[in-house]
C-alpha positions as CSV (number, residue, x, y, z in Angstrom):
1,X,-26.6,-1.5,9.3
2,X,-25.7,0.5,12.1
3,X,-21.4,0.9,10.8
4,X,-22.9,2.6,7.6
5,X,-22.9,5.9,8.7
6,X,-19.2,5.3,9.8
7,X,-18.3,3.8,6.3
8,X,-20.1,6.9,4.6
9,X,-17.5,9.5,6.6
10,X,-14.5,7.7,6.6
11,X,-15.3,7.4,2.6
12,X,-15.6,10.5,1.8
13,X,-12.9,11.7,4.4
14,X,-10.1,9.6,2.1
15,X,-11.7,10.5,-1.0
16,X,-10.9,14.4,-0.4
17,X,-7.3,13.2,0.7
18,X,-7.2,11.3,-2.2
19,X,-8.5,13.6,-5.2
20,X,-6.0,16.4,-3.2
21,X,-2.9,13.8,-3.7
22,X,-3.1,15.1,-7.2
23,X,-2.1,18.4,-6.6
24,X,1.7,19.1,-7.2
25,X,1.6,20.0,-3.2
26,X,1.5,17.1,-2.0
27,X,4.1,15.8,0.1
28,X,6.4,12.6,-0.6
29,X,6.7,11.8,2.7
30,X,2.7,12.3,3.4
31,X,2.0,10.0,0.6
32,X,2.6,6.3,1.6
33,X,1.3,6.8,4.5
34,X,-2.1,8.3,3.6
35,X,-2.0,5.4,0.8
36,X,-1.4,3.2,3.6
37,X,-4.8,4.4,5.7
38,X,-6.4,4.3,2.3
39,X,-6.4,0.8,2.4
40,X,-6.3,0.1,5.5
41,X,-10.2,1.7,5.8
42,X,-11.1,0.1,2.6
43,X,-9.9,-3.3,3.3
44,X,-12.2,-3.1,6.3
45,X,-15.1,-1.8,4.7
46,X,-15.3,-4.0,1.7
47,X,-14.8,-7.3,4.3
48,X,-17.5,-6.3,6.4
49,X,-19.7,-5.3,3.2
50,X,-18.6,-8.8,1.6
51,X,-20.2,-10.6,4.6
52,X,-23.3,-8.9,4.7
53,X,-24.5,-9.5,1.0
54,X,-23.8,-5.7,0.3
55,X,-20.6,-6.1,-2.8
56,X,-21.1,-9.2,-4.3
57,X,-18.6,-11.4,-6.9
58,X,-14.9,-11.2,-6.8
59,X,-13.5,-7.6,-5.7
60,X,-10.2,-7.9,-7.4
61,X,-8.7,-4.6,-5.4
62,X,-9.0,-6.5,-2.2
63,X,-6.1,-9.2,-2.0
64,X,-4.4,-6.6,-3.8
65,X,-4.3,-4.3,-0.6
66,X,-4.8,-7.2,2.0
67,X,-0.5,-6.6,2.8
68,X,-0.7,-3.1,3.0
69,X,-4.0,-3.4,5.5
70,X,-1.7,-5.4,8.0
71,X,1.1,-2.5,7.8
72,X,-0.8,-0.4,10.5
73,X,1.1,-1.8,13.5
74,X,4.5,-0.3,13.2
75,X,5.6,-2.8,15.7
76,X,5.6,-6.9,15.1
77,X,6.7,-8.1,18.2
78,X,9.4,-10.8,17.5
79,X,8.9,-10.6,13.9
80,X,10.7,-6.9,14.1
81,X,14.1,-8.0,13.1
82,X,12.8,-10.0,10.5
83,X,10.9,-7.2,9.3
84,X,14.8,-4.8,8.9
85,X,16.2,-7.2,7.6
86,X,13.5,-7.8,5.0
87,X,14.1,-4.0,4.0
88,X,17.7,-3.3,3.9
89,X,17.8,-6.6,1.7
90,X,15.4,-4.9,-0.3
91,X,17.9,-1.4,-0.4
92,X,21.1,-3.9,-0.8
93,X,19.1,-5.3,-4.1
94,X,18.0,-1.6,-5.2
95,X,21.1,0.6,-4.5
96,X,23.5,-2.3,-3.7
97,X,25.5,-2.4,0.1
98,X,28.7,-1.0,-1.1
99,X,27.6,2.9,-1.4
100,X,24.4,5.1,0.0
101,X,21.6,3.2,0.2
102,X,18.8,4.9,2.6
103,X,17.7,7.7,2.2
104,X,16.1,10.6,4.4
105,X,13.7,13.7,4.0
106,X,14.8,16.5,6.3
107,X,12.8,20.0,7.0
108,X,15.8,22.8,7.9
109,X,17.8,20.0,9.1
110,X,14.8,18.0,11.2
111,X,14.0,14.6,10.0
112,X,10.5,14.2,8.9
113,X,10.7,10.9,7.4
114,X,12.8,8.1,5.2
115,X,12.9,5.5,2.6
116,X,12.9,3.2,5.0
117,X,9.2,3.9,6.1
118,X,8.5,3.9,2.1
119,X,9.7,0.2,2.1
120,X,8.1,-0.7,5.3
121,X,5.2,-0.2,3.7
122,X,5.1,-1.2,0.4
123,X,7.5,-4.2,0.5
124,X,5.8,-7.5,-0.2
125,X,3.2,-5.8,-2.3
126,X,3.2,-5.5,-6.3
127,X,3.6,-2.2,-5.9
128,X,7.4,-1.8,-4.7
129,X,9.1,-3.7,-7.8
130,X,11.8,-0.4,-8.5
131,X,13.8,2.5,-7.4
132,X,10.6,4.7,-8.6
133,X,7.7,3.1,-7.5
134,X,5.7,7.0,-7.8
135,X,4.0,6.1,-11.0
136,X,2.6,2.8,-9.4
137,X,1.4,4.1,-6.4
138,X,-0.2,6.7,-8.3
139,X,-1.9,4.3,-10.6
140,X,-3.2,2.0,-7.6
141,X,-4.6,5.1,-5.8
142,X,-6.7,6.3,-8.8
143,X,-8.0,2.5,-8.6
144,X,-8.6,2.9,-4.7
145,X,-10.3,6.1,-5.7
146,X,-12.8,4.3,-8.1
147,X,-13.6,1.5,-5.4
148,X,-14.1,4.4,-3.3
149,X,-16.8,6.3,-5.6
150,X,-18.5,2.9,-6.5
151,X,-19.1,2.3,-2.9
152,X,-20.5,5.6,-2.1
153,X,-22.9,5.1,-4.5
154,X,-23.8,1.3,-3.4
155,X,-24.6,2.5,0.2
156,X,-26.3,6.0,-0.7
157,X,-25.7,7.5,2.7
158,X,-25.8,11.0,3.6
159,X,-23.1,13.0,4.8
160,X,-24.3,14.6,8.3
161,X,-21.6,16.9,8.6
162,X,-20.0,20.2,6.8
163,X,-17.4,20.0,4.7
164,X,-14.8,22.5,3.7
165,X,-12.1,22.5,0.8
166,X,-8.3,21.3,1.1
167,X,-6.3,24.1,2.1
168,X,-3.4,24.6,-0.6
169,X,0.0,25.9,1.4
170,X,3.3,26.5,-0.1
171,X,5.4,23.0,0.8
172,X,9.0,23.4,1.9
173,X,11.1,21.3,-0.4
174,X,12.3,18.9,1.6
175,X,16.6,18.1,1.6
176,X,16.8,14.0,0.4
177,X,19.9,12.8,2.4
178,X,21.5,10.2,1.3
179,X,23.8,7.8,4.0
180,X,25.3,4.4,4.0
181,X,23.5,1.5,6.0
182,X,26.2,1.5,8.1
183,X,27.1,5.0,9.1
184,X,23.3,4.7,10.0
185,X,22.9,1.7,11.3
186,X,25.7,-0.5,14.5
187,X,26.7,-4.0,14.4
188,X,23.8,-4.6,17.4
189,X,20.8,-5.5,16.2
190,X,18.0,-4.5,19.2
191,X,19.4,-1.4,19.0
192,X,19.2,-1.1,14.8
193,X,15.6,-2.4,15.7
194,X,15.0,0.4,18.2
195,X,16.3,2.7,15.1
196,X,14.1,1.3,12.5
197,X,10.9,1.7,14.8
198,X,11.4,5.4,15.6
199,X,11.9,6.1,11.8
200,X,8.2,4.9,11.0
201,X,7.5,6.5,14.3
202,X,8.7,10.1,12.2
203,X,7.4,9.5,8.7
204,X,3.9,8.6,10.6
205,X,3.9,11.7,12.6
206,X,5.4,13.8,9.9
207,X,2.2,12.6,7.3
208,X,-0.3,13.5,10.4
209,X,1.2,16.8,10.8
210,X,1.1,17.8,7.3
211,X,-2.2,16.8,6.7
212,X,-3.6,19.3,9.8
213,X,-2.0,21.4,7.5
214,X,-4.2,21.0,4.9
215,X,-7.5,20.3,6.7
216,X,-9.2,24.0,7.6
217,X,-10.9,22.2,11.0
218,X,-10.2,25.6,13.0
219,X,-14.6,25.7,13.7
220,X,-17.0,25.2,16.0
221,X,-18.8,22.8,14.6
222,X,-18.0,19.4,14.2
223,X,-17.0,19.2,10.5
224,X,-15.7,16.3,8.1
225,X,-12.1,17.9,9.0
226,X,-11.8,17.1,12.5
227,X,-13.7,13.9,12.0
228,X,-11.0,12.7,9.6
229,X,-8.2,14.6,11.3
230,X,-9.4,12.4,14.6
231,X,-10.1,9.4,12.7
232,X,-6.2,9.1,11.4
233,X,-4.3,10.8,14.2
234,X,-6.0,8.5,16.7
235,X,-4.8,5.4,15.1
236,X,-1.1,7.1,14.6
237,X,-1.1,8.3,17.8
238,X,-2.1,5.1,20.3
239,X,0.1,3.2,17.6
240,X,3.3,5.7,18.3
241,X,2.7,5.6,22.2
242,X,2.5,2.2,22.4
243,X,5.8,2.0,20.4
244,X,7.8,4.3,22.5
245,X,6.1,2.3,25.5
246,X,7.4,-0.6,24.4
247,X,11.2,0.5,23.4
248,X,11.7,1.6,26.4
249,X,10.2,-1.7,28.3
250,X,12.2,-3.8,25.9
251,X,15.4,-1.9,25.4
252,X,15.7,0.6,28.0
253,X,19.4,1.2,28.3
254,X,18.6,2.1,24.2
255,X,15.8,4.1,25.3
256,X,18.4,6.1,27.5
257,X,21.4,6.1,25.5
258,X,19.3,7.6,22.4
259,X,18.0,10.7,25.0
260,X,14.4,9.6,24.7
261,X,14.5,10.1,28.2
262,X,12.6,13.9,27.6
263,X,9.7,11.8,26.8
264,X,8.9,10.2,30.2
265,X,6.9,13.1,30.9
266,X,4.7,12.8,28.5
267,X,4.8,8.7,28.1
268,X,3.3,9.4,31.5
269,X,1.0,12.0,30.9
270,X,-0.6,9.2,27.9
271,X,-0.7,6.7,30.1
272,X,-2.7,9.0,33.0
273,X,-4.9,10.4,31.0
274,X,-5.0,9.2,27.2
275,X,-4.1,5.3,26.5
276,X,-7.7,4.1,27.6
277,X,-9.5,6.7,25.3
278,X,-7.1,6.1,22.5
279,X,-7.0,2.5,22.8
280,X,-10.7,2.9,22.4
281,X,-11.0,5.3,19.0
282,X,-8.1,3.0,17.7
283,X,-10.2,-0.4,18.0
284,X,-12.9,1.3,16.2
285,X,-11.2,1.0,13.0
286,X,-13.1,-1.7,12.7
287,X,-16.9,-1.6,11.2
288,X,-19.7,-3.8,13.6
289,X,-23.1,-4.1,13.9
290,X,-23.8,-5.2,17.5
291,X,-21.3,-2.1,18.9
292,X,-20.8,1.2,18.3
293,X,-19.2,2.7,15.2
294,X,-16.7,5.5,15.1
295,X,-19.0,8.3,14.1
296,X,-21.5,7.4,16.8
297,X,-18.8,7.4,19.3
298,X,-17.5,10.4,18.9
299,X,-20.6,12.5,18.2
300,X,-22.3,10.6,21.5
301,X,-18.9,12.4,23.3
302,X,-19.6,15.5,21.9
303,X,-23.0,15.7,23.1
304,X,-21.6,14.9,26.8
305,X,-18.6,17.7,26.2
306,X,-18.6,19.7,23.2
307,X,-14.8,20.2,23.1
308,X,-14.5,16.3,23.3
309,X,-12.9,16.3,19.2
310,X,-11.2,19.9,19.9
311,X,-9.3,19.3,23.5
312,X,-8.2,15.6,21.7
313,X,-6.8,17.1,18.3
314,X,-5.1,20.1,20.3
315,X,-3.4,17.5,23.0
316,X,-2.2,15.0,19.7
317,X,-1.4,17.3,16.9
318,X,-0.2,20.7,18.9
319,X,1.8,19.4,21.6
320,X,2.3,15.5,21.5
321,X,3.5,15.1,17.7
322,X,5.6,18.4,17.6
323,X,7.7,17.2,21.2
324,X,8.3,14.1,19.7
325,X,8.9,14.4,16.0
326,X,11.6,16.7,17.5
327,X,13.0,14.6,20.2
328,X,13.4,11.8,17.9
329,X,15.1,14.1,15.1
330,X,17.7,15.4,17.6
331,X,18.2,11.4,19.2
332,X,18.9,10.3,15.2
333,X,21.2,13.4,14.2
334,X,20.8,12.5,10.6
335,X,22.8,16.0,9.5
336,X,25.3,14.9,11.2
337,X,26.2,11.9,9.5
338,X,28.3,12.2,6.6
339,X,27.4,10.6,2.7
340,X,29.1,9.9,0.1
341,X,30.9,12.1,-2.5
342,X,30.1,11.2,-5.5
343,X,34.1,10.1,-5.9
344,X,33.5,7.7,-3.1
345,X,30.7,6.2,-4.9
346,X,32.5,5.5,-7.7
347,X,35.9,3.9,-5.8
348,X,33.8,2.0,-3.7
349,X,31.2,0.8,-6.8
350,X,35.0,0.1,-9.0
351,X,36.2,-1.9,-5.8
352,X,33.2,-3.9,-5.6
353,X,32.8,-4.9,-9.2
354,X,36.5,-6.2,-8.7
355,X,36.3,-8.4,-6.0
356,X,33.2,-10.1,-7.8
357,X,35.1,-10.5,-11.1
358,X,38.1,-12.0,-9.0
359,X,35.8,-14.5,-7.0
360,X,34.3,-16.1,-10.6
């Protein structure tokens, strides 16, 4: 089965992510996402090992991450503005319409991500059913974790490159600001689509960033690091293009009037000399045995150029990610807009209670 040696990395590659999610460093704003590639990965490799004979009988941790498997493309087309209004229904039911109701994680004033990515992901599940849905996810991913291990040990493969432990780094605790759907949010809805597509834009480049943090791939030799530090960033990374491709092909005066305009150069620049190459490592998310596999890929382009993994990570995670995470921080401005006291709260909450009483 020529996608086992693939299956084999990528398994052990989420594992280490996974048993590191433990530690009381990990990020909030990292987690949903890497829970996210969790199963999107292992959604694929139990449905190809299902249709070879390999896992056999019901897998009940399948259907359960079937919904989350599908959240990989941050854009849906025409389904988009279904898709916000799907999750501000879902913070009008949790926090109510009347007073703060998103929330977002800023670094010294830079947005790195929001509850609105947190939602995105996780709505339509069984595992977003309250305002704390931590002690579920956790829970689920310790269940991933075991489907994980048990695979391993059905496919016995060998792990062909060195691995190296989790670096530990002191996090910064990250500022929750809490705003009002509509100090956030206009009264046009492209452009409130345009908004909610550049916040999962952040929180996906924000959980790719801090896990180079955390992965010590600074070596020569290709290592289990920069094959899982590839393997995720090239999926974010063609996914995040594409996205600010498409804003600007659909919405363009939006595009401009949110100063994403700094970021022709390098929408360019991908396009050039990247969107072919990326398109490619994206696709091979996917496990086959009539083409090639991920690891086969990538180790056949080492051979050919051995800075293949090193010039790619460099390009993505050094200079791409940083340039936009910050571009689209300064377009949003989320310091700048103001929330609520907590006397505002309580008028507003008092004020809404009474027009309900005096409807009945």
């Amino acid at each position: 089965m020529k996608y086992l040696r693939t299956m084999n990395h990528d398994l052990y590659g989420i594992k280490k992510l996974l048993l590191f999610s433990n530690d009381n460093n990990y990020s909030s704003v990292a987690v949903h996402s890497l829970f996210r590639d969790s199963c999107l990965m292992l959604y694929e490799i139990i449905k190809v090992l299902r249709n070879d004979g390999v896992l056999k009988g019901d897998i009940p941790i399948y259907k359960k991450i079937e919904p989350i498997r599908h959240k990989v493309k941050s854009s849906q087309g025409k389904n988009n503005r279904d898709i916000l209004n799907n999750i501000l229904n879902v913070h009008f039911n949790l926090f109510g319409e009347d007073i703060d109701n998103l929330g977002f994680y800023l670094d010294q004033g830079e947005l790195v991500g929001s509850t609105i990515y947190v939602t995105y992901v996780l709505d339509n599940t069984p595992f977003f059913n309250s305002i704390n849905s931590g002690q579920i996810i956790k829970g689920f991913s310790e269940e991933i974790g075991q489907n994980i291990a048990d695979i391993i040990n059905t496919i016995q493969q060998p792990l062909l490159i060195p691995s190296k432990n989790i670096l530990c780094t002191n996090e910064p605790d990250y500022d929750l600001k809490d705003v009002w759907h509509k100090r956030f949010f206009t009264e046009d809805i492209t452009l409130n689509v345009c908004l909610m597509r550049l916040l999962i834009i952040q929180n996906e480049i924000s959980s790719c960033l801090w896990i180079e943090k955390h992965l010590d791939y600074n070596v020569k030799e290709f290592s289990l690091e920069k094959y899982l530090l590839l393997r995720l960033s090239s999926i974010k990374f063609y996914q995040t293009m594409e996205n600010l491709i498409d804003i600007k092909d659909r919405a363009p005066q939006y595009y401009s009037s949110l100063g994403l305009n700094d970021l022709d150069i390098i929408l360019v620049q991908y396009k050039n000399y990247l969107r072919k190459e990326c398109k490619i490592l994206r696709n091979l998310l996917h496990y086959s045995n009539n083409q090639i596999n991920f690891f086969e890929y990538v180790t056949e382009n080492i051979e050919k150029n051995n800075v293949y993994v090193d010039n790619l990570l460099q390009t993505v995670l050094l200079e791409f990610f940083p340039k936009i995470k910050s571009e689209i921080s300064k377009s949003l401005n989320i310091s700048s807009i103001e929330s609520m006291s907590d006397w505002e709260k309580i008028k507003r909450r008092i004020w809404t209670k009474f027009k309900s009483r005096k409807k009945l």
